[in-house]
Backbone as CSV, one residue per row, in Angstrom:
resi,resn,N_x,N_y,N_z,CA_x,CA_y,CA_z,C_x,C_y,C_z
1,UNK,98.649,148.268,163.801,97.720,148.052,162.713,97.296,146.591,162.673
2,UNK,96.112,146.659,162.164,95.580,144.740,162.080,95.531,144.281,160.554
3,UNK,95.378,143.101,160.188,94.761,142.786,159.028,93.911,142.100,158.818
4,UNK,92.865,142.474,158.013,91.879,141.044,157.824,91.989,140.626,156.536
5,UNK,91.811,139.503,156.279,92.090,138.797,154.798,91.272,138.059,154.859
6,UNK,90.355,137.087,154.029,89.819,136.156,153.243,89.571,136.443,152.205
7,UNK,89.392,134.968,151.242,88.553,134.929,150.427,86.964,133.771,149.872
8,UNK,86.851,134.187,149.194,85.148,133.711,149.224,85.138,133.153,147.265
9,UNK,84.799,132.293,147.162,84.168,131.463,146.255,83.450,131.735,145.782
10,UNK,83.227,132.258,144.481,81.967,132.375,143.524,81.585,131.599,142.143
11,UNK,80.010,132.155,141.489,79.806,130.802,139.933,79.501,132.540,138.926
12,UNK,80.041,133.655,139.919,79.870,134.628,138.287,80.275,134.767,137.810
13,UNK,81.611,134.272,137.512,82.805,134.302,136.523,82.958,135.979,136.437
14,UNK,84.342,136.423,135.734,84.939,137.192,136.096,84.288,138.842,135.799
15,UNK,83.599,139.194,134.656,83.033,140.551,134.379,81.849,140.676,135.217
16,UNK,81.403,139.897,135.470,79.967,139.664,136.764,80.679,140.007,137.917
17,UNK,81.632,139.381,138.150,82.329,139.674,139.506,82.438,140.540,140.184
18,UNK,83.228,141.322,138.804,83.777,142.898,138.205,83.035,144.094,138.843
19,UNK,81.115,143.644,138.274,80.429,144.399,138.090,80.057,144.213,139.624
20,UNK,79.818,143.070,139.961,79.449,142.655,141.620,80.298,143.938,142.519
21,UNK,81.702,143.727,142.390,82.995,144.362,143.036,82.958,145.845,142.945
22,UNK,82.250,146.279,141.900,81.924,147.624,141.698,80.767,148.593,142.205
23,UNK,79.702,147.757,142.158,78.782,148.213,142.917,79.296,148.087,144.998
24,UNK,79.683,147.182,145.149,80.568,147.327,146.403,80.767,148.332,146.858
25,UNK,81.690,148.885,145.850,82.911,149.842,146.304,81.960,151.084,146.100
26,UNK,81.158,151.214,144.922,80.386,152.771,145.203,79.218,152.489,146.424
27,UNK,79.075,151.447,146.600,78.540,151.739,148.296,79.385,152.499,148.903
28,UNK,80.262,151.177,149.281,81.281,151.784,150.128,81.889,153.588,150.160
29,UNK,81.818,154.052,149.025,82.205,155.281,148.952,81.226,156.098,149.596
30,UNK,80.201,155.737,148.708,79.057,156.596,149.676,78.613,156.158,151.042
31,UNK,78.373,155.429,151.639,78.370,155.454,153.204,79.753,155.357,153.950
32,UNK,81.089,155.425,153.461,81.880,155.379,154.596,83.373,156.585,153.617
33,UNK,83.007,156.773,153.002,83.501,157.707,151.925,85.177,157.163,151.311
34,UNK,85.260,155.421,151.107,86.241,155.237,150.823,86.345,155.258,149.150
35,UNK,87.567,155.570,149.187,87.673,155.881,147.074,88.591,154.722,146.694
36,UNK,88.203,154.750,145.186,88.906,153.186,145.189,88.725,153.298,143.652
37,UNK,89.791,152.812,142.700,90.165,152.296,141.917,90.289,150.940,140.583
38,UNK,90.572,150.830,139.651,90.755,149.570,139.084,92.362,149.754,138.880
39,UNK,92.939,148.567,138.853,94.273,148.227,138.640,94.104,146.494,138.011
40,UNK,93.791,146.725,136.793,93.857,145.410,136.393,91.965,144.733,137.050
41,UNK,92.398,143.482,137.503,91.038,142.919,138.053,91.458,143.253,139.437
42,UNK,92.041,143.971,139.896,92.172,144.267,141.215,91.694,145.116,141.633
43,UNK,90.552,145.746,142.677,90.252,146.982,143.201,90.815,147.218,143.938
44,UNK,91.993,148.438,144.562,92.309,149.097,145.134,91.699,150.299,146.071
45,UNK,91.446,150.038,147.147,90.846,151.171,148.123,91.442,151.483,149.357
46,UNK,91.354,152.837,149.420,91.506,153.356,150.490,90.957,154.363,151.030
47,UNK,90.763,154.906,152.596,90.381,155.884,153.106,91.379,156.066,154.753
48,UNK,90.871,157.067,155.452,91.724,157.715,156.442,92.006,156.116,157.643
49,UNK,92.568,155.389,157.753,92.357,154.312,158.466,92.362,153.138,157.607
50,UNK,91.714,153.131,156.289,91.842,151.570,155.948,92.666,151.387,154.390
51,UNK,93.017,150.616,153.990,93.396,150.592,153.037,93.544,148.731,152.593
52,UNK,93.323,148.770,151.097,93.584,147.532,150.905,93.382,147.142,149.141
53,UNK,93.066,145.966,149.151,92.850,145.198,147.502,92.194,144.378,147.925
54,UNK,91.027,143.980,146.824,90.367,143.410,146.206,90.349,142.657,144.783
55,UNK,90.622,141.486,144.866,91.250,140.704,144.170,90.251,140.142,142.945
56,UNK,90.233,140.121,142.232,88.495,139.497,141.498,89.066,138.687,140.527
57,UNK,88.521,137.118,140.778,89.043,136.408,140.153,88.013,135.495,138.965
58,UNK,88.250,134.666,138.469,86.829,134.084,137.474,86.203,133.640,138.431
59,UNK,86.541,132.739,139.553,85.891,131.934,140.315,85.661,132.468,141.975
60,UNK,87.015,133.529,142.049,86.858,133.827,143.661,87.140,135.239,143.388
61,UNK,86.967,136.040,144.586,87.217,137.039,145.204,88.543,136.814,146.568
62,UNK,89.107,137.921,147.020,90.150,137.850,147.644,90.111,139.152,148.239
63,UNK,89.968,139.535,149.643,90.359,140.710,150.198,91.675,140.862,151.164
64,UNK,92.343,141.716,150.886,93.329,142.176,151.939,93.569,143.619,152.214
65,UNK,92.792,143.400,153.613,93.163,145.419,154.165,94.080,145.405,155.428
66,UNK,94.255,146.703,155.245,95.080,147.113,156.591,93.961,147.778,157.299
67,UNK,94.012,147.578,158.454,93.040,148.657,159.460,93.715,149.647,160.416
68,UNK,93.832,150.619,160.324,94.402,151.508,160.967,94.363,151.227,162.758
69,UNK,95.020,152.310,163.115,95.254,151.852,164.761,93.478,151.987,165.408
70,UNK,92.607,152.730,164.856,91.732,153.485,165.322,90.538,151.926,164.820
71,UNK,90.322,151.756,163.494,89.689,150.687,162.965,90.186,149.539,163.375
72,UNK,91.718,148.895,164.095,92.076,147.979,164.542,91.058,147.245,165.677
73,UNK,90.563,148.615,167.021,90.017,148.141,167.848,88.489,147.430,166.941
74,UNK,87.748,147.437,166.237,86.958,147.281,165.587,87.127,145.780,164.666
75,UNK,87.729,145.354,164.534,88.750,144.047,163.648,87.391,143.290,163.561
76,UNK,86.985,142.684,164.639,85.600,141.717,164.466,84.989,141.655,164.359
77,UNK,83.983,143.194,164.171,82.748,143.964,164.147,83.256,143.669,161.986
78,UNK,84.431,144.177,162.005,84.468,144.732,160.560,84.385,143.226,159.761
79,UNK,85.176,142.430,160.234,85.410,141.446,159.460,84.083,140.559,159.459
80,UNK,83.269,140.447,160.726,81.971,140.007,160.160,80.844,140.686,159.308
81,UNK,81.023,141.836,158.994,80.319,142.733,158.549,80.719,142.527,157.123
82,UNK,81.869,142.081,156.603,82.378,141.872,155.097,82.141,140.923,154.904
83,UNK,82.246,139.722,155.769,82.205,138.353,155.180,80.298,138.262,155.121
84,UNK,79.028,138.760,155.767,77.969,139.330,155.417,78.084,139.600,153.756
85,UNK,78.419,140.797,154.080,78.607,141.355,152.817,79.135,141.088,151.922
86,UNK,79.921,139.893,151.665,80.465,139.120,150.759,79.309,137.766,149.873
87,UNK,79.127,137.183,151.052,77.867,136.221,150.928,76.470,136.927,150.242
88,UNK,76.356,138.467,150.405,75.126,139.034,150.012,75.403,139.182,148.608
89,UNK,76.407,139.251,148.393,77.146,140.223,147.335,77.467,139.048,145.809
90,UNK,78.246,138.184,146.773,78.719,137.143,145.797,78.421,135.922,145.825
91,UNK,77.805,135.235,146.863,76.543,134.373,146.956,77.281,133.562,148.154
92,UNK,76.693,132.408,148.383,77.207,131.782,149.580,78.335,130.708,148.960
């Protein structure tokens, strides 16, 4: 299994974040069909291969997933594709 982790810096303070982090994840559900959770300011997700948290903070965001053996070969495709999608999401 691999992991990818960062986190990314934001000015939306924390219910913006929230709302940022949420629209995310119902992407995410609908194009890759992962389901996912609140636990506090933390989003929790998983699907067949990945799993992880999403950390939402006043000022930052924080990801940590596991990538399955299958999503492992994939590690650099994925992780530039989030940190994209982070910058789109939560600004540069």
């Amino acid at each position: 299994m691999a992991d990818v982790a960062f986190e990314r810096t934001h000015a939306l303070g924390l219910e913006r974040a929230r709302a940022v982090a949420q629209r995310l994840a119902d992407e995410m559900r609908a194009d890759y069909g992962v389901e996912s959770r609140w636990d506090g300011n933390e989003l929790v997700f998983s699907r067949v291969g990945l799993s992880g948290v999403l950390r939402v903070n006043p000022d930052s965001v924080r990801l940590d997933a596991r990538l399955g053996f299958l999503f492992s070969a994939y590690k650099t495709r994925i992780e530039a594709a989030m940190s994209s999608n982070f910058a789109r999401y939560f600004g540069a």
